[in-house]
N, C-alpha and C positions, 0 to 999 in steps of 0.2 A: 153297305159295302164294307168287307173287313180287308182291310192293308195290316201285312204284318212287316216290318223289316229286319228282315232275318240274318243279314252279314255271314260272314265277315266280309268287313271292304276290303277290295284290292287293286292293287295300282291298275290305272286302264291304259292301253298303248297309245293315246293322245296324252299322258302324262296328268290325265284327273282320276277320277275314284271313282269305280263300281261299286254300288250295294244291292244285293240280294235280294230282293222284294216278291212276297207275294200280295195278289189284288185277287181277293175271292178264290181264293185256291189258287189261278193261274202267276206263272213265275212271270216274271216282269225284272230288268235291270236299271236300278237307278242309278243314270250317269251326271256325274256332278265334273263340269270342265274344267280346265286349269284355271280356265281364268274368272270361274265362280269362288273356287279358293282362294288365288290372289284377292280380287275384293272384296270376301267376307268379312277381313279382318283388313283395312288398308293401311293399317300403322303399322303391320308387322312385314317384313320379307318375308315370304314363301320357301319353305327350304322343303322338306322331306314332304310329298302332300298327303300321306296317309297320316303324319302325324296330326299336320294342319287340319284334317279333315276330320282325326278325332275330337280335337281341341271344342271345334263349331259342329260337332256332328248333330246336334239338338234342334240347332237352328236349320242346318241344313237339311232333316228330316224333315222338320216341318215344313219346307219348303215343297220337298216332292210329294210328301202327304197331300199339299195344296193345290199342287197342280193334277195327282190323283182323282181327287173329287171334280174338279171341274174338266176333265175329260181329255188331259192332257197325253191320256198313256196310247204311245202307238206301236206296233213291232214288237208287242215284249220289250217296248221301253219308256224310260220317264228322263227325259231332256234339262238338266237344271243347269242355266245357263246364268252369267252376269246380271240382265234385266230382268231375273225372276228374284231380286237381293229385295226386298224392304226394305226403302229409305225410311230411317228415324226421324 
């Protein structure tokens, strides 16, 4: 399977972040919620979320990366919500 994440991210009208994803050639959106970036980072306030979501964008790929392979993608999308965070 080749995931590429292609961006740029842009604000989504629930106020979380879209990125551009292709999965084996077909386009796919990865939707990361407001309230995955509020708790990525929980010692910080949320201000701007595209900046927020630069900040964590690494970890946050690799999330939808994760959920990619186990067969998460549905609609031309990938859902990265709060319970998909890795507790440390």
């Amino acid at each position: 399977m080749k995931i590429e994440f292609i961006g740029p991210e842009k604000l989504a009208k629930d106020g979380g972040v879209d990125y551009p994803t292709l999965v084996d050639g077909r386009e796919f959106t990865s939707h990361f919620s407001y309230e995955v970036l509020e708790d990525v980072d929980p010692g910080v306030v949320l201000g701007d979320p595209l900046e927020h979501f630069a900040r964590h964008k690494l970890k946050l790929l690799s999330i939808a990366e994760q959920k990619i392979l186990e067969g998460h993608a549905h609609a031309s999308k990938i859902e990265i919500f709060s319970n998909d965070l890795i507790t440390d």
